[in-house]
C-alpha positions, 0 to 999 in steps of 0.5 A: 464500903457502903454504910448500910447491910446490903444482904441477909446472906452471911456468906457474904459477911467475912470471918476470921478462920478461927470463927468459921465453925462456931459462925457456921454452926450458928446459922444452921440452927433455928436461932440463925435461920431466924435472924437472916429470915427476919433480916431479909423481910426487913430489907425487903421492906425497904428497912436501913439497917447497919452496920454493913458487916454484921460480924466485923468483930469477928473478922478483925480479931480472931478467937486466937488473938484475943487478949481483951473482950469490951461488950457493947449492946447494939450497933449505932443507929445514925447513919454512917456511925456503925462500922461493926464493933462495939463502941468504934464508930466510923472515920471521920464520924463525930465521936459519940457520948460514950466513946468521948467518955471512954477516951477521957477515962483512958486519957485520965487513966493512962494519960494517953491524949485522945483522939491521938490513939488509937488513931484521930477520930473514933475508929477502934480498928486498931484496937480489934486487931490488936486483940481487943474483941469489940463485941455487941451482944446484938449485931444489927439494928435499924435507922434511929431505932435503938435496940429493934433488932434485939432478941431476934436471935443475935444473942445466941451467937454472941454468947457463944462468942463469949463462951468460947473465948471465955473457955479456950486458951490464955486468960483473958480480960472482960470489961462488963460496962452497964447492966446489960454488959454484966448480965453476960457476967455468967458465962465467963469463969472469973477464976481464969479471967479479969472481969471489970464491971462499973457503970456504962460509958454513957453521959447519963451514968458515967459519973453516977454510983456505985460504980462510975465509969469515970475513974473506974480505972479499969484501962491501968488494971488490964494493963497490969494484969495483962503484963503479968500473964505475958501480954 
């Protein structure tokens, strides 16, 4: 797999089935013939832009295998980091600040040694098939320039990805990470679903207030609740 997008054409970008419809329709609309418009110019500008499957996500875990959602912002910006789900970096990539964070918390939670799960390294591929969507809210981005393709139009996929999942079948847990994650807080029915919010994974507020990522216990919760409803 090369490490960067090669094409703005989304019937080159693979989906589970159960996505097909909500993906299609999104690029019919103004939104996302918007997005693949300003992709193209930008590759065409000669632009590095990751991951090279924007919709990894949605590949790996269909809508029916969903048991956990954990949204991210936007892709990694290094090169060869981004691999299409939030938080996941690539085989063989040195683990970013948040990820080593999140797997101290899941050991200190769980007591669950990384990097022996869920394999060595920081590839979350495992988790994503295993029902654990790991979605970004944005879908792509540019070398070194964090957040570039924000509001471009992405976002009106992904929260219909949260729409969908947060209204179709079992219950399901949500893990709102930082503000930007919680801002996404409306669209799920707290009723139905788990929703755990705490500061984000990130070095600079992981051990902050009022809520931080670093005890937050969130891993154990989900656990718990999960066995409960069945899972």
């Amino acid at each position: 797999m090369a490490d960067q997008l090669q094409s703005a054409d989304p019937a080159e970008w693979l989906v589970a089935p159960g996505w097909q419809a909500l993906v299609d329709t999104f690029f019919a609309s103004a939104a996302g013939q918007g997005i693949r418009s300003f992709l193209q110019q930008r590759l065409d500008a000669g632009a590095v832009i990751f991951p090279p499957q924007p919709l990894r996500a949605l590949e790996l875990t269909p809508p029916e295998s969903v048991r956990v959602v954990i949204l991210g912002q936007d892709p990694y910006h290094g090169r060869g980091q981004a691999e299409g789900l939030a938080f996941s970096v690539a085989p063989g990539v040195p683990l970013p600040p948040s990820l080593r964070n999140i797997f101290k918390e899941l050991q200190r939670d769980l007591g669950t040694p990384p990097p022996a799960f869920p394999e060595p390294g920081g590839s979350l591929v495992n988790w994503a098939r295993h029902g654990v969507l790991l979605l970004n809210t944005g879908l792509t981005v540019e070398e070194g320039q964090p957040a570039s393709h924000a509001g471009k139009g992405w976002e009106h996929l992904t929260d219909a990805v949260i729409r969908h999942v947060a209204d179709h079948d079992r219950p399901k847990v949500f893990m709102l990470w930082g503000s930007h994650a919680q801002s996404k807080r409306a669209l799920i029915d707290a009723k139905r679903h788990l929703v755990l919010t705490s500061n984000h994974p990130s070095p600079l507020s992981a051990l902050r207030p009022p809520v931080p990522f670093i005890g937050n216990g969130h891993f154990s919760q989900a656990r718990a609740w999960r066995e409960q409803h069945g899972g």
